[in-house]
C-alpha positions in Angstrom: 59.5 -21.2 5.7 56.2 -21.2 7.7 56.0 -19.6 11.4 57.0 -22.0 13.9 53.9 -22.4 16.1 54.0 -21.8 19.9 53.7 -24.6 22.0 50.0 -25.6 23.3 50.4 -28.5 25.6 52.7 -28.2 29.1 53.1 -31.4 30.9 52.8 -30.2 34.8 55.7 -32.0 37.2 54.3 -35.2 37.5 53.7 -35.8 33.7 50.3 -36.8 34.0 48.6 -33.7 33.4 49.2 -30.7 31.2 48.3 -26.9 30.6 46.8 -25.3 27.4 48.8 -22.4 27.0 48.5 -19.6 24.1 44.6 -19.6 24.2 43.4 -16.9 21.8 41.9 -13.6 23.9 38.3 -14.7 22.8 38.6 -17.7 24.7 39.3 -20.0 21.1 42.6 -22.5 20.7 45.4 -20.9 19.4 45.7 -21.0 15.8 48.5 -24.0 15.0 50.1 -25.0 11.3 48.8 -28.2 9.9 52.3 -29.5 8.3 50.4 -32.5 6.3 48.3 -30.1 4.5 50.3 -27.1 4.8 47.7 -24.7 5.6 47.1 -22.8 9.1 44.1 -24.0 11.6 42.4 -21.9 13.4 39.8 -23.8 15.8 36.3 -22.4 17.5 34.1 -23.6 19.2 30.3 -24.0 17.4 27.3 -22.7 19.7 26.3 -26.7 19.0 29.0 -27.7 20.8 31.4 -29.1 17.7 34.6 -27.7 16.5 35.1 -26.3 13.3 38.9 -25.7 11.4 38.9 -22.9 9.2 41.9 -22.8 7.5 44.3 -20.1 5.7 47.8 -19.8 3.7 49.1 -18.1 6.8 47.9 -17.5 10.3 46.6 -14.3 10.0 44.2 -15.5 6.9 43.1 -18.6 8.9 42.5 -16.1 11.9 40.3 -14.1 9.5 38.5 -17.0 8.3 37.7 -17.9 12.2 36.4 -14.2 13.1 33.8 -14.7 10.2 32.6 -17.6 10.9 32.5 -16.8 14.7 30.6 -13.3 13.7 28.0 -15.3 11.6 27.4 -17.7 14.3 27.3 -14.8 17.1 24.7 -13.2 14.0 22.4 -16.3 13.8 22.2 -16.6 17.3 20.9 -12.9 17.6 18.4 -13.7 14.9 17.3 -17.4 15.7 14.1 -18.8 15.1 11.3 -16.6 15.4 7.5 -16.3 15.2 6.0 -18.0 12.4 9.0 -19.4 11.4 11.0 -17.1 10.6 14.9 -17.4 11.1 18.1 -15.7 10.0 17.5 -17.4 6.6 14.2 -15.5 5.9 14.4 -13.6 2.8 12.3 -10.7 1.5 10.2 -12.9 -0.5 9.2 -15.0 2.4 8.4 -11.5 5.0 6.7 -10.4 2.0 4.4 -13.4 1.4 3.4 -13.4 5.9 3.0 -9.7 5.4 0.4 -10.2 2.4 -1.6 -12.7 4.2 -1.1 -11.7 8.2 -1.2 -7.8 8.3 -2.3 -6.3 4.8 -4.7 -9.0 4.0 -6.6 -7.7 7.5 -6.3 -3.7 7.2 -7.2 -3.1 3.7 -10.0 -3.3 1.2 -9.3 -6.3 -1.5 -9.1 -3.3 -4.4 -6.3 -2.1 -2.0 -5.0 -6.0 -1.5 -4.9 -7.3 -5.1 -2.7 -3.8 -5.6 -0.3 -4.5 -2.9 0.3 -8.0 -4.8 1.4 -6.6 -7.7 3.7 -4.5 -6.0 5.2 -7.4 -4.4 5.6 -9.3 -6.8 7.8 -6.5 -8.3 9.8 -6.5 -5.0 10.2 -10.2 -5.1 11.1 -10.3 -8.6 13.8 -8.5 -8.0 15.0 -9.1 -4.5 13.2 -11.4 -2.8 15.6 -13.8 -3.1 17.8 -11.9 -0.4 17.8 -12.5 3.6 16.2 -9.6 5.3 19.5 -9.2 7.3 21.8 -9.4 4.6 19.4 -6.6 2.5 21.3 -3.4 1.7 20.3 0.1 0.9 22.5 0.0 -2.0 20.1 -2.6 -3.4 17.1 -0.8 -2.8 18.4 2.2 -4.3 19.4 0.2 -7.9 15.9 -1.6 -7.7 14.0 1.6 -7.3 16.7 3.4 -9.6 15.3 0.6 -12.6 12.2 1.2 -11.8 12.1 4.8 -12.5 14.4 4.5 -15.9 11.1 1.7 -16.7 9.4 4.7 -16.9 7.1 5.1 -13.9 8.2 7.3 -10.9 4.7 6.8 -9.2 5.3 3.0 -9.4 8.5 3.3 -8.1 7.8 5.8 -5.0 4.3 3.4 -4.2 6.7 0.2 -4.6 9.2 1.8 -2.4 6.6 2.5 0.2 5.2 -0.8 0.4 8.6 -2.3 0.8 9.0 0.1 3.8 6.1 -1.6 5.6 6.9 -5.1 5.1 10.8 -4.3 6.5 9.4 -2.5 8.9 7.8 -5.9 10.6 11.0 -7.4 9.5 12.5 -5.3 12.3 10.1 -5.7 14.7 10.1 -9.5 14.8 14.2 -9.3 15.1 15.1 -10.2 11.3 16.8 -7.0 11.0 18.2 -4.5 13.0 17.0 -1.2 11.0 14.8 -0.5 8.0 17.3 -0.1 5.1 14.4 0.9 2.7 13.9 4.1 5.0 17.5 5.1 3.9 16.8 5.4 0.1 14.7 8.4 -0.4 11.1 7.8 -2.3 11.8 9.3 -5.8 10.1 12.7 -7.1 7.2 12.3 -9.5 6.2 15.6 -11.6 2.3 16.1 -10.4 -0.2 15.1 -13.9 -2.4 17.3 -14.8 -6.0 15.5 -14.1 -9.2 16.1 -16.0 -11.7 18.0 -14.3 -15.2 19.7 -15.9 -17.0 22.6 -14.3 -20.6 22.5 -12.7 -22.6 23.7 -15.7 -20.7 20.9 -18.0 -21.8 18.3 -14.8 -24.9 19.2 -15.8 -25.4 18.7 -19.7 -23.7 15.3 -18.7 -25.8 14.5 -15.9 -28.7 14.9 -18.5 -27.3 13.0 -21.0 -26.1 10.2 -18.7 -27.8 6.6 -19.4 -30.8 6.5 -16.8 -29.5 2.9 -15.1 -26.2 5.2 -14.4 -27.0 8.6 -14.6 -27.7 8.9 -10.2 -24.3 7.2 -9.8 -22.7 9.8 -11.8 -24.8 12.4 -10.0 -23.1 11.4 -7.0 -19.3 11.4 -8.0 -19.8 14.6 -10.3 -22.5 16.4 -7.7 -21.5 15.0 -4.4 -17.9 14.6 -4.4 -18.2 10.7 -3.7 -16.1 7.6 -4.5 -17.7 5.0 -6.8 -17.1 2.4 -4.4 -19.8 4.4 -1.8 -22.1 4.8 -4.2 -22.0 1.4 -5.5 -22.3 0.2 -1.7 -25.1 2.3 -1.3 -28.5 0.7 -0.2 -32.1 2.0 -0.1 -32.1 1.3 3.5 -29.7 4.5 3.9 -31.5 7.2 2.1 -34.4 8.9 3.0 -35.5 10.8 -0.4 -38.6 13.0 1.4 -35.4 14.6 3.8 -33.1 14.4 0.9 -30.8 13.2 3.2 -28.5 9.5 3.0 -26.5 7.8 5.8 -23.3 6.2 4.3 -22.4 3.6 5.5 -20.3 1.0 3.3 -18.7 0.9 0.0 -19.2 -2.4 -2.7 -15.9 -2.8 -4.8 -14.3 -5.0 -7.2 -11.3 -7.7 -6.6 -9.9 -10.4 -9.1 -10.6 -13.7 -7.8 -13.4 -12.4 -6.0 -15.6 -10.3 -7.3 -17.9 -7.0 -6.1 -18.1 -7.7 -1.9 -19.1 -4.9 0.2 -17.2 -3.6 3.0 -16.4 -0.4 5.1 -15.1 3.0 3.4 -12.0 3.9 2.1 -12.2 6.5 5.0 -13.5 6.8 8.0 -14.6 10.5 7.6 -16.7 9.1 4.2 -19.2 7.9 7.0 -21.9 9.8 8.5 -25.7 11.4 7.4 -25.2 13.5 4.0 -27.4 15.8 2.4 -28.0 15.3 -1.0 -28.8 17.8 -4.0 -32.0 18.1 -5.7 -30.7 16.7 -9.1 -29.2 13.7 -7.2 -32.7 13.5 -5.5 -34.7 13.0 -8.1 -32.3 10.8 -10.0 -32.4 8.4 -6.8 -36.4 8.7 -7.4 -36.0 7.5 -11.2 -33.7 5.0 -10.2 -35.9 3.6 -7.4 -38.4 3.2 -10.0 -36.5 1.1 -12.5 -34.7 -0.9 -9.7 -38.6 -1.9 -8.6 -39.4 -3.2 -12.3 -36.0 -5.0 -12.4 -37.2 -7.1 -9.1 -41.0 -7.5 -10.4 -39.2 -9.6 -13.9 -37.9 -11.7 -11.4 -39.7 -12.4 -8.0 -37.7 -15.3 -7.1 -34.9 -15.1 -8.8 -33.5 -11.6 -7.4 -30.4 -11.9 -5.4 -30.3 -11.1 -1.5 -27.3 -9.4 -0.3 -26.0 -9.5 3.7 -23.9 -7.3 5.3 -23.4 -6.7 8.8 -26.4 -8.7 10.1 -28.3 -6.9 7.5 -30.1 -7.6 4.3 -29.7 -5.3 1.8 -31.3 -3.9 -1.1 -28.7 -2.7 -3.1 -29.8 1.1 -5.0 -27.4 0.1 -8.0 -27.8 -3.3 -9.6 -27.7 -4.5 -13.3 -31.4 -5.9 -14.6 -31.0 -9.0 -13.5 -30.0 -7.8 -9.6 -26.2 -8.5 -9.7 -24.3 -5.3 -8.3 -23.1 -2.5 -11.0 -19.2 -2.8 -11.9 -17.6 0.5 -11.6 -16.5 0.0 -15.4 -20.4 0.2 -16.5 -20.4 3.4 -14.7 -17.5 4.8 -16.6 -18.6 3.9 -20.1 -21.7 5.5 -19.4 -20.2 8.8 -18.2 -17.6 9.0 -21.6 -20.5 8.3 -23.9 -22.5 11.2 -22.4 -19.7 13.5 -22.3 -19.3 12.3 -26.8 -22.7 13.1 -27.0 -23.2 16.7 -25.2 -19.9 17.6 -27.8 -17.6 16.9 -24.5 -14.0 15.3 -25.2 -14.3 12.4 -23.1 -10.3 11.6 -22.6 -9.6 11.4 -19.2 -13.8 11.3 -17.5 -14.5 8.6 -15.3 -16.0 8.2 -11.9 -13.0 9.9 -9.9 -12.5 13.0 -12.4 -16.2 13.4 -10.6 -14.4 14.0 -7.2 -11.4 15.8 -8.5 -14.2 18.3 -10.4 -15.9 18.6 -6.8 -12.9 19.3 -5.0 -11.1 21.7 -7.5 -14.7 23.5 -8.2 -15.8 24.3 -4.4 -11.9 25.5 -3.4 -11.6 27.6 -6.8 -15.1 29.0 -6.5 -13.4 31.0 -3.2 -16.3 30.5 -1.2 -14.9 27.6 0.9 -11.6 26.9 2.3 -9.5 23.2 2.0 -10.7 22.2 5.2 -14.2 22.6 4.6 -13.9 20.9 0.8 -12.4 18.0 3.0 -15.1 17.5 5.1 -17.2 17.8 2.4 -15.6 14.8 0.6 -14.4 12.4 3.6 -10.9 13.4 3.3 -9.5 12.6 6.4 -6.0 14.3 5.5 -6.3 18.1 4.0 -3.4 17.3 2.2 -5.0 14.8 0.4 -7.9 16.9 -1.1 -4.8 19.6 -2.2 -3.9 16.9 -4.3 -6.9 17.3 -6.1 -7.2 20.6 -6.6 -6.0 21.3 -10.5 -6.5 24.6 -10.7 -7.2 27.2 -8.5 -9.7 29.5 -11.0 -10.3 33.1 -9.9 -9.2 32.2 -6.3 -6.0 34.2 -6.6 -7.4 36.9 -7.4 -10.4 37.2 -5.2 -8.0 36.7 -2.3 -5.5 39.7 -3.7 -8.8 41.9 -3.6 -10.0 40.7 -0.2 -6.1 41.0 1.0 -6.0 45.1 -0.6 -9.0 45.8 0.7 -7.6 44.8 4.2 -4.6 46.4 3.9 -4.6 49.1 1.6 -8.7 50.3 2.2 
């Protein structure tokens, strides 16, 4: 037999008027027992204004079923409609997709961009369907948990980055109250070994490099630059008599879109350079070929803008179109087959990571100088390049004794 509910109407003295009585402490009706359907009420008021009835088996189960739906309400009203339209209801896929466009789309280069959309669509295939709010680090942890059992750690740990900056607006614009993908930790990845070459193999390669590629090579393998500034690199920046070269911009390559020049990855990649004598006169031999390119076609050679400025672009194919990094690759692994040189592993950036481990190994310079000589803006960044440390160790035992034990 069902609790007998407690009376909720008390006529006053007159009989024209009467009291609610047993009002719940938040201020809701008292839960009463529906004897037609046999089940429990327990009424609310909705922020709208209308009532709701959620029902139960007994009082305390229709109670229940009022404090959740009460919570929710009190929730949706905490995260109602926002910016851009964005509610309560916004899932990952949808912060993801305003992120893409509104924020990345704006502070990165398109090499960087078309990256960042494959990572998402990892995220969203996986848990975009889900409401920011209602995201859990428990479901963060399994997705990057999958990830890594796929096989790729890096993945996972870059993934699991990027998904830290999209939640992170998600919390700034009020869709969430705290970054749950903060709480999963980013997942170890064993460093790979990375090919590198020495300075006297730069140079048999450097020789035997195709002549349309072999100053672009010069400048990854000699000067410690990315492909992307060498590729953006116009005549307008280099003065050959000083041997010097202001860089300026990089050129790199997006689907969809095409080579399109833009700023450096860096900002310490900017500034006047000095450039080696090998790298000099490959910029000469280059100059001359890029001025027989333009004389097969007068009118037909393409103009490029950047800035306010025209630009004659130092590394262009023979009809004037820019060079793909690709082109500069294939030329770099076919010189390394023919010097006798396995070419597993060479491309434009082991260039950079032979610079970098080369100068610290060599002992002569310290991390902080090899950054500045690259444009690494982060010291820890070059250490990540260095793949071995060559007689370094032992020089600095020697210099160490020679301090301490004379």
């Amino acid at each position: 037999m069902p609790e007998t509910p407690r009376g909720k109407r008390v006529p006053d003295a007159t009989g024209e008027s009467f009291l609610v009585v047993n009002k719940a402490p938040n201020g809701q009706a008292e839960p009463f027992f529906d004897r037609t359907r046999e089940v429990w009420v327990a009424p609310w008021r909705k922020p709208d204004g209308r009532v709701g009835r959620p029902t139960g088996k007994t009082r305390a189960l229709a109670v229940a079923s009022r404090d959740r739906h009460v919570e929710k309400a009190a929730h949706e009203a905490a995260f109602g409609d926002l910016a851009d339209g964005f509610s309560a209801k916004t899932t990952v896929n949808g912060l993801s997709a305003w992120w893409l466009e509104h924020v990345a789309r704006h502070r990165v280069r398109p090499t960087s961009l078309a990256t960042y959309r494959k990572h998402v669509t990892v995220i969203t295939d996986k848990i975009g369907s889900v409401p920011v709010h209602e995201l859990r680090p428990e479901q963060i942890t399994t997705f990057v948990s999958d990830m890594i059992d796929d096989g790729s750690a890096s993945r996972a740990r870059n993934v699991r980055t990027l998904l830290v900056q999209i939640l992170e607006r998600g919390v700034e614009f009020g869709l969430a109250t705290q970054n749950v993908a903060r709480k999963v930790k980013a997942p170890k990845s064993e460093p790979k070994r990375r090919r590198t070459i020495t300075p006297d193999e730069t140079q048999l390669l450097i020789a035997e490099c195709e002549p349309r590629f072999a100053a672009a090579a010069a400048l990854c393998f000699i000067q410690g630059w990315r492909i992307s500034e060498a590729l953006g690199l116009a005549w307008q920046d280099i003065d050959l008599d000083r041997g010097s070269v202001l860089v300026r911009r990089g050129a790199t390559y997006a689907d969809g879109i095409g080579m399109s020049l833009g700023p450096t990855k860096t900002r310490g990649a900017t500034g006047e350079q000095l450039l080696g004598p090998t790298v000099v006169e490959l910029l000469r031999a280059r100059r001359e070929m890029n001025e027989g390119d333009r004389a097969n076609l007068p009118d037909l050679w393409p103009r490029y803008e950047y800035d306010g400025e025209n630009l004659d672009l130092v590394f262009t194919t023979a009809g004037g179109t820019p060079t793909l990094r690709q082109h500069v690759d294939r030329a770099i692994r076919k010189a390394a087959e023919r010097v006798g040189n396995d070419s597993a592993g060479l491309g434009t950036h082991a260039g950079r990571r032979s610079v970098v481990t080369n100068l610290f190994a060599s002992g002569s310079l310290d991390l902080e100088d090899v950054a500045r000589f690259v444009g690494h803006n982060d010291v820890a960044t070059t250490r990540g390049y260095v793949q071995h440390e060559g007689d370094r160790p032992r020089q600095v035992s020697e210099r160490a004794l020679e301090l301490l034990d004379p």
